[in-house]
C-alpha positions as CSV (number, residue, x, y, z in Angstrom):
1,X,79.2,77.9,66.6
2,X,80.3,81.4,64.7
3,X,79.9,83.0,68.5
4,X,82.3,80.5,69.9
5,X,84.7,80.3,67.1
6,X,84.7,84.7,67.4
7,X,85.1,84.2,71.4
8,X,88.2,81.9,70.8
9,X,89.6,84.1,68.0
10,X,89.2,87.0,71.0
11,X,90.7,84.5,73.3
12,X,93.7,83.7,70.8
13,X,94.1,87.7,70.2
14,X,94.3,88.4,74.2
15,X,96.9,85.7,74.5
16,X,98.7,87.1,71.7
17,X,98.8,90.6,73.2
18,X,99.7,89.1,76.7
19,X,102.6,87.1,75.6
20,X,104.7,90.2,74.3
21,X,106.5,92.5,76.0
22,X,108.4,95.2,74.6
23,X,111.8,96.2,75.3
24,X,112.2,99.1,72.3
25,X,113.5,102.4,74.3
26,X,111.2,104.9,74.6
27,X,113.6,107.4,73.8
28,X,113.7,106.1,70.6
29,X,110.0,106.2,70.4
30,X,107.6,103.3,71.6
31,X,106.7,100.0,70.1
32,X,104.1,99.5,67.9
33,X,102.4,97.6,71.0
34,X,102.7,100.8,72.7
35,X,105.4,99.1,75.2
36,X,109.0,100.5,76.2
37,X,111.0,102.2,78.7
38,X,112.8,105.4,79.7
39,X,114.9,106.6,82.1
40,X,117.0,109.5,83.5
41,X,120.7,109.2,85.3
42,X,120.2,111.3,88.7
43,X,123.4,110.4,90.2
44,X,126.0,108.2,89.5
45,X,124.5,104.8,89.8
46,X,120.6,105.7,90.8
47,X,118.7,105.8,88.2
48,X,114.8,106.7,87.4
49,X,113.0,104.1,85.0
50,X,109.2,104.0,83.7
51,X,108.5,100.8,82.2
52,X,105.3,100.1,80.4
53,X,103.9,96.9,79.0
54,X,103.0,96.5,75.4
55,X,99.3,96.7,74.9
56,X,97.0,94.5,76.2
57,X,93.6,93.0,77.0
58,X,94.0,92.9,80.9
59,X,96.1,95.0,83.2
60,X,99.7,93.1,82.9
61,X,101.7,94.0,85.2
62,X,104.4,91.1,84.1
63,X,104.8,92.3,81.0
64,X,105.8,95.9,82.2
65,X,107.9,94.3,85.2
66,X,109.9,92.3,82.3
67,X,110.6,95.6,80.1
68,X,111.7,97.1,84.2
69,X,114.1,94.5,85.1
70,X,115.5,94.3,81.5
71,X,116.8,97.8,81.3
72,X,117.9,97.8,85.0
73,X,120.4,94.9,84.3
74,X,121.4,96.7,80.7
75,X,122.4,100.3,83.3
76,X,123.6,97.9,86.8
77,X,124.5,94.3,85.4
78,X,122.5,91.2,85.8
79,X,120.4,91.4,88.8
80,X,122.7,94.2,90.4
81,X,120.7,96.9,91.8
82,X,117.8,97.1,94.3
83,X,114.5,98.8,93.5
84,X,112.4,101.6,94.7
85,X,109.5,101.6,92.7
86,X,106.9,104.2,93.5
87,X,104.1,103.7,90.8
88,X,101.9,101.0,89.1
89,X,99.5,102.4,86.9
90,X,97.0,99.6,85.1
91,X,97.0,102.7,82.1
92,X,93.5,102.0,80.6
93,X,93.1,103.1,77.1
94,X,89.3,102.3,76.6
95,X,87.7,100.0,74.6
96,X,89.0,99.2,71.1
97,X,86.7,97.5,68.1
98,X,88.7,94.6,66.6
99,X,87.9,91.8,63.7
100,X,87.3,88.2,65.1
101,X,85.6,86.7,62.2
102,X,84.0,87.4,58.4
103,X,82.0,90.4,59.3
104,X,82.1,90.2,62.8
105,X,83.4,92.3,65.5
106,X,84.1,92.4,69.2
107,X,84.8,95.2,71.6
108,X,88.2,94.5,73.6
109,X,89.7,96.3,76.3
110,X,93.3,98.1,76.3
111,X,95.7,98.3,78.7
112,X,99.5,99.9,78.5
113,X,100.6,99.0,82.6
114,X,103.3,100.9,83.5
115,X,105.8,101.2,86.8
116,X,107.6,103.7,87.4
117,X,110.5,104.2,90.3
118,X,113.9,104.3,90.7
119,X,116.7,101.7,90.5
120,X,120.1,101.8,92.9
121,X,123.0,100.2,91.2
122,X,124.9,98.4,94.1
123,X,128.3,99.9,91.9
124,X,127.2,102.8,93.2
125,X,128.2,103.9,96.8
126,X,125.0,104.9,98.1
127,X,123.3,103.2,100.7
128,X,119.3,103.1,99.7
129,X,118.2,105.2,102.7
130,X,120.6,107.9,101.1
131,X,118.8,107.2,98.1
132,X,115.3,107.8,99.1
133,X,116.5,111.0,100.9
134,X,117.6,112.4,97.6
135,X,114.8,110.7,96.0
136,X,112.0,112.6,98.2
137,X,114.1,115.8,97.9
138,X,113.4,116.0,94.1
139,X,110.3,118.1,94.5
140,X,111.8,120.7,96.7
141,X,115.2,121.1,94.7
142,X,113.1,121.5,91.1
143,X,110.9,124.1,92.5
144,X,113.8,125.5,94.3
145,X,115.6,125.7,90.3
146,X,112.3,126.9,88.4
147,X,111.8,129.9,91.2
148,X,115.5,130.4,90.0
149,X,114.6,130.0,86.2
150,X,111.8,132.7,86.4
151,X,113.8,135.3,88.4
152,X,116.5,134.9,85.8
153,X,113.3,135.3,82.9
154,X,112.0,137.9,84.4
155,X,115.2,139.6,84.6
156,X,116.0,139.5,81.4
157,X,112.6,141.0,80.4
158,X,112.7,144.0,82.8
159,X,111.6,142.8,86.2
160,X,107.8,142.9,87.4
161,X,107.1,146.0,87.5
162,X,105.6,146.8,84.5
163,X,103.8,150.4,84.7
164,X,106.1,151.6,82.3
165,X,104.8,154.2,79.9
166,X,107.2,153.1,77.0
167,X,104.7,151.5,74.9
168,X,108.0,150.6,72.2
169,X,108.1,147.1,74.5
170,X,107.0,144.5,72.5
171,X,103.4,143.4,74.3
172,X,104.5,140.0,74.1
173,X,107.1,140.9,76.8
174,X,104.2,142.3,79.2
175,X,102.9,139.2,78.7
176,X,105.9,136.8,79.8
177,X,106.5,138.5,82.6
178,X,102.5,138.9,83.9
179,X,102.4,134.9,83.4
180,X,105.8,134.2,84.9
181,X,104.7,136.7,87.8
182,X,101.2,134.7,87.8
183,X,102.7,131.5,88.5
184,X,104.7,133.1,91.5
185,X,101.0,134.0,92.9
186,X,102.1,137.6,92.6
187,X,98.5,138.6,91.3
188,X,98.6,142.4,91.6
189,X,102.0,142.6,89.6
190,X,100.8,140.1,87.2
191,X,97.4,141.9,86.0
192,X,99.2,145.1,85.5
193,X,101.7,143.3,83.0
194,X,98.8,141.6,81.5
195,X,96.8,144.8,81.2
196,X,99.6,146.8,79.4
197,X,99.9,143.5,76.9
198,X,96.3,143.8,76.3
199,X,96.8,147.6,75.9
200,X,99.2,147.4,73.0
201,X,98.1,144.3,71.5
202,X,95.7,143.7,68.4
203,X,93.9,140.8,68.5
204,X,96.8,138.9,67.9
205,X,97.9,136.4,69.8
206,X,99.0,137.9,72.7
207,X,96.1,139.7,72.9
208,X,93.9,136.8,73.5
209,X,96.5,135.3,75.6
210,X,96.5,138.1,77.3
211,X,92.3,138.5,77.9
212,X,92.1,135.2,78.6
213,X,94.5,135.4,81.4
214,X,93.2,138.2,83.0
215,X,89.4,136.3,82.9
216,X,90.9,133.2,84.6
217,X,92.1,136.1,87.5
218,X,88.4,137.5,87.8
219,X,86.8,133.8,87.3
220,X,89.4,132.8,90.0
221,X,89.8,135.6,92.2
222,X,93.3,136.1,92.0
223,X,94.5,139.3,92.9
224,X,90.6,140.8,92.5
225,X,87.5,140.2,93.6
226,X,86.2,137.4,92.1
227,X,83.4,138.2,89.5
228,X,82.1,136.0,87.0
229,X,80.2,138.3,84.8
230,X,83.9,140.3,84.4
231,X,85.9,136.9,83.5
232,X,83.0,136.0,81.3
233,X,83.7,139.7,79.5
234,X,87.6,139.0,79.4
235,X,86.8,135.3,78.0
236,X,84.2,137.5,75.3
237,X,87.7,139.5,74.4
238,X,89.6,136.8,74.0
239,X,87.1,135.3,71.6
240,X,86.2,132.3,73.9
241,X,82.6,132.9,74.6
């Protein structure tokens, strides 16, 4: 009897988590159920929106499609847009302990289920094939701005070459501009940077930074030969080993 009055209580609990759905904005921070929404103006009219479900027992997709359709008619008007969503996610969260009874316990599953897409007000103008084109041009046009973003950066901290022999620059410039000139695969230019950081440094910060990135270039390969027993020494500098 006390196992099947704890598997109803689990029963009644699961219910109770499937029922609600949360419409709190995420932008203001999410529900206590873990449940809300965001979402990003891109032109006039198209929208971006993530939706998740408040927590619960089961993957619910109904729940996060409620919290999606609610803020699509609050930016378009009651049922005025068409959708493009691009993402269900069933967002397991593990296994969480929870009271059923007097001293007894049972192990229920979590689940936050979110979609994510886009949503075309029809106030808008564009057609959805003009949509999806800008849509799937997102990628190219914010790498296109963050190569922009770093040239600008780099710039500013005196370009990539970095064999200066004024040792007055701060090392934690040498080491801005070897990263930014890591993540533009420019290896060569980047280790030279990242050398004079580690050069000036003094076991601060930068330092290690600094050591550390210059190990994940030997571990790697980039811009050198690869060679473990070097990375591992760079790692041992940057007091990770």
């Amino acid at each position: 009897m006390q196992r099947a009055s704890a598997l109803a209580i689990v029963a009644a609990t699961a219910i109770g988590l499937t029922a609600c759905s949360s419409t709190q904005n995420l932008k203001d921070g999410r529900s206590s159920m873990g449940g809300g929404f965001s979402d990003t103006e891109l032109q006039p009219g198209l929208y971006s929106i993530t939706a998740i479900g408040n927590l619960t027992p089961w993957p619910s997709f109904g729940a996060a499609k409620g919290t999606w359709s609610y803020r699509a008619d609050q930016l378009c008007g009651k049922g005025q847009y068409q959708e493009i969503i691009t993402e269900h996610d069933a967002g397991s969260k593990g296994a969480q302990i929870m009271p059923v009874g007097p001293g007894t316990f049972a192990s229920v599953q979590k689940f936050n289920t979110t979609i994510r897409g886009y949503v075309l007000c029809n106030s808008s103008g564009m057609s959805k094939e003009a949509a999806i084109q800008f849509i799937d041009s997102i990628p190219e046009r914010n790498a296109t701005e963050l190569r922009e973003q770093w040239a600008t950066e780099l710039a500013s901290l005196g370009g990539s070459d970095c064999s200066s022999p004024d040792n007055s620059i701060a090392p934690d410039n040498f080491y801005k501009r070897g990263t930014i000139l890591m993540n533009q695969s420019l290896y060569k230019e980047a280790r030279v940077c990242l050398l004079k950081a580690v050069s000036l440094g003094d076991a601060t910060g930068v330092y290690r930074d600094a050591n550390e990135a210059i190990g994940r270039m030997y571990e790697l390969g980039w811009g050198v030969t690869a060679d473990l027993p070097a990375a591992k020494e760079w790692y041992r500098k940057a007091g990770l080993l």
